[in-house]
N, C-alpha and C positions, 0 to 999 in steps of 0.2 A: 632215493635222494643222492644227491651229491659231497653230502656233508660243507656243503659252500652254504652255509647257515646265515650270510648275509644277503646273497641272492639266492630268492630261491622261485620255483613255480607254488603258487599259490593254494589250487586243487589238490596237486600232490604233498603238499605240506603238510595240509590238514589230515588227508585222509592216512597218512601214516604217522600222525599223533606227533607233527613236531611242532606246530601248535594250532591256536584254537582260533574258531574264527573269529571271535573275539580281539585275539592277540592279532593277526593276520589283518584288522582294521587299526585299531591301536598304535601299532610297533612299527608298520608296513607303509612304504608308500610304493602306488603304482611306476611299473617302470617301461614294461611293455606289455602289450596284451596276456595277460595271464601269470606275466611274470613280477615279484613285489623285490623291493629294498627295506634293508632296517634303516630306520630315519635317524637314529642314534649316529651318524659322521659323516662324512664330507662321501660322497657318488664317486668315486674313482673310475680311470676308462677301464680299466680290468674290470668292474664291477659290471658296468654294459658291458660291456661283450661277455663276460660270465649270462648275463641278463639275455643277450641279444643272442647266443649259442642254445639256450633253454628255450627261448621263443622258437625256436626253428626244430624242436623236438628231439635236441642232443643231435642234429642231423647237418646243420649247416658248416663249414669253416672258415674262419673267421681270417679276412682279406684286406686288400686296401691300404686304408690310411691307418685303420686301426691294429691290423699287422705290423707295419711298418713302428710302430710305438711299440707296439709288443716286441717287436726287436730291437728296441731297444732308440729307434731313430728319435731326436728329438722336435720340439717346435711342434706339437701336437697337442689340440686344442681338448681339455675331456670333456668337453660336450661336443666335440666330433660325433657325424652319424658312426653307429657302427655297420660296415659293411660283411656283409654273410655270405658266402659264393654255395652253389651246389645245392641249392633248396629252390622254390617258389612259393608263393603266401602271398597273401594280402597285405596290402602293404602300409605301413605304419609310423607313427613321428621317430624319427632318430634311429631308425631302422632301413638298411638300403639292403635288401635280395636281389642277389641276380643269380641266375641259373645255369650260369656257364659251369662246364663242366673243370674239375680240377683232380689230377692223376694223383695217385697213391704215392708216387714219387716227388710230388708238390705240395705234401703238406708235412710238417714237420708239430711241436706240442710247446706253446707257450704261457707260462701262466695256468697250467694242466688245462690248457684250450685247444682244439686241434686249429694250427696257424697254416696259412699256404708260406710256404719258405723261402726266404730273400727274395733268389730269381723271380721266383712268380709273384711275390709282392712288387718287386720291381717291372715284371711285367704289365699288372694290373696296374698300377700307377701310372704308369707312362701312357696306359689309355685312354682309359679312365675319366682324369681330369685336363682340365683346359692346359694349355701348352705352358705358360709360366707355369703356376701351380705344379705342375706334372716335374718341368725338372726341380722344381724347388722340395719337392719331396723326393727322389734320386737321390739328389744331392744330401738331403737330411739322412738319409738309406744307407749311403757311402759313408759319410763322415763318421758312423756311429762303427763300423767295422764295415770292411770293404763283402762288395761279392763280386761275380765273375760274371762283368758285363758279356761273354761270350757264352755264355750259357745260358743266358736272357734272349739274346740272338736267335738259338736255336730253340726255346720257345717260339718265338716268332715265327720260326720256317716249321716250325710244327705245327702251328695255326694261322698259316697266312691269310682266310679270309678272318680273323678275329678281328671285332670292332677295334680301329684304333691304332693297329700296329703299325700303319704308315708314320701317322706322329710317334710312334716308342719308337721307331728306327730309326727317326732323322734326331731323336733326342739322345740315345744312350750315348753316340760319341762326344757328346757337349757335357755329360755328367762330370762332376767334379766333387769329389769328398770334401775340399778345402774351403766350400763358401761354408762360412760360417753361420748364418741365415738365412731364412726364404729371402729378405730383400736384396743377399748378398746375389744370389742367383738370378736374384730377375733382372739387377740391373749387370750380371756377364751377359745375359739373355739378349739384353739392348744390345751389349756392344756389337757380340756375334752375328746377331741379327743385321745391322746395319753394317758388315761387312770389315770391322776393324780385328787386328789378329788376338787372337787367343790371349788371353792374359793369363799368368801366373795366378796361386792364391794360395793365400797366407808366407806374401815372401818375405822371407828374415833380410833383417836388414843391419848387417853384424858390424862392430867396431873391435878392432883383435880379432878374439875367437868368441867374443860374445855378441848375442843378438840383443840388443838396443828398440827391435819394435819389429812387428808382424803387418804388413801389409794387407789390405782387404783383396785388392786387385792391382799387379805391376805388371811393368812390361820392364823390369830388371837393365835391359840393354840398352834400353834410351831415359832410363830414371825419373819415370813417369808411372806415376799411380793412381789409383780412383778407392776411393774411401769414403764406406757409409757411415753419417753420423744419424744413429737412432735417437728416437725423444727422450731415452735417460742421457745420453751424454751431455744434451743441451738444459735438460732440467737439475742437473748433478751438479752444483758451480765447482764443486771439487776436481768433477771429474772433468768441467770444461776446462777448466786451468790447464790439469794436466796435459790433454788434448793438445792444446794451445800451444804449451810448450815443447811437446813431441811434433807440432807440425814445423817450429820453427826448427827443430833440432834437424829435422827432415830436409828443410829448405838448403840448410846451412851445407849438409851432406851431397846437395848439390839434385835434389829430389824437386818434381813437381809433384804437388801433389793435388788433387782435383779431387774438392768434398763436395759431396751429394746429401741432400737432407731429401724428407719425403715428400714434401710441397713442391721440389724441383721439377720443372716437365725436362724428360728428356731430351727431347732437341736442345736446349739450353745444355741443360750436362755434357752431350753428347757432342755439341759443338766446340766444347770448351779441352773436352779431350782429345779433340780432331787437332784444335789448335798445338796444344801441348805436344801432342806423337811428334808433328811434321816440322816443330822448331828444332825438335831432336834428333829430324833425318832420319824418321822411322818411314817407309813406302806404303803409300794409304791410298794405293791405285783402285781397290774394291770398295772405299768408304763413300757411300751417298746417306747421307741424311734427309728424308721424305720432310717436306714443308709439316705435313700431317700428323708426324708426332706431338702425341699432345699428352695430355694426362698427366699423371705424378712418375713418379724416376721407381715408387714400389706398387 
């Protein structure tokens, strides 16, 4: 046993008297194939992947998005699948195996789990999932404590045919610790994408020596910024007020500032920023905005 007396594998429970099958129907609810929870508090993601590590016969370690939480990254959902590397099995709800191989040098112990370590979290990530998604987890990755996107790199040139590694290399130099959000990431994702320059993130925006407001996304030199308003701001009237009054404080300071909510399609947003750069004589020689952008701005 593991003495992890809240998850536990079910057969081995019994047979070494830590409880009955009885209890084991009662107490227990199924989690994964063979593996039960006590029904007694809330399923935490530690508890699956405790769960999802026992599925895999104490053999798999534990990768991905659910790594990435285990170290700490936030914005991580706990009914995420949990992802297992270095096993094969059959395969199950809430459970992702993949059988890529992972060196002794890439796995590090979280939550007494065996985790693959930053780097190769951050490598698995960037493959992985879909190209937003993928930096918006980077980015969650970075924010929480940085690692050393050059030694992600050379992961890469160590497994150049590895699924994926095309999109992790044209991603890792777009990573940015400072988006506050996956939707702060996906809408740099837009800009970068459609060819406007790099933006700043989280830029202080100081009176004196004190900072008065933190910026989503600026371009500091032509006092132009882009700023997500999520659905508590606009449900919060408290916090609309305030909002309100920081965007005027902002104006006054001599700031565009361009809000994005999540119903916006981007070419709209995106148009709107184009305008703003080029009143401020910022050079927008690589910005083409496709008729085709459609969708929401997250």
């Amino acid at each position: 046993m593991t003495g992890m007396s809240k998850v536990i594998l079910g057969g081995e429970a019994v047979r070494a008297g830590v409880v009955t099958r009885h209890e084991l129907a009662r107490d227990y609810d199924k989690l994964y194939r063979g593996v039960f929870v006590r029904r007694d508090g809330e399923i935490t993601l530690r508890d699956r992947a405790i769960g999802a590590w026992l599925a895999t016969g104490r053999k798999g370690v534990i990768a991905g998005v659910t790594a990435a939480a285990l170290h700490g990254a936030p914005w991580v959902d706990p009914s995420q699948p949990v992802e297992v590397s270095g096993v094969k099995g059959r395969p199950q709800r809430g459970l992702v195996l993949r059988e890529e191989r992972i060196a002794a040098d890439e796995i590090t112990r979280r939550a007494g789990l065996p985790v693959t370590n930053r780097e190769r979290t951050a490598f698995d990530l960037g493959r992985h999932l879909d190209r937003p998604e993928a930096l918006a987890r980077l980015d969650a990755l970075m924010w929480n404590q940085r690692f050393d996107i050059d030694d992600v790199v050379s992961l890469a040139e160590r497994r150049p045919r590895a699924r994926g590694v095309r999109q992790l290399c044209e991603l890792l130099p777009l990573v940015d610790g400072g988006a506050a959000s996956p939707r702060e990431s996906r809408i740099r994702l837009w800009l970068l994408d459609n060819g406007f320059p790099r933006p700043q993130t989280q830029q202080p925006v100081v009176i004196g020596s004190r900072p008065v407001a933190f910026l989503d996304l600026a371009w500091p030199k032509y006092l132009v910024a882009v700023e997500y308003d999520g659905d508590h701001h606009r449900k919060d009237r408290r916090q609309y007020v305030k909002d309100i009054n920081r965007l005027r404080m902002l104006e006054q300071m001599g700031w565009i500032v361009v809000r994005v909510i999540a119903e916006d399609r981007p070419r709209e947003w995106l148009a709107r920023v184009e305008v703003a750069l080029r009143d401020r004589g910022c050079p927008l020689d690589g910005v083409e905005i496709p008729r085709s952008v459609g969708g929401s701005a997250a």
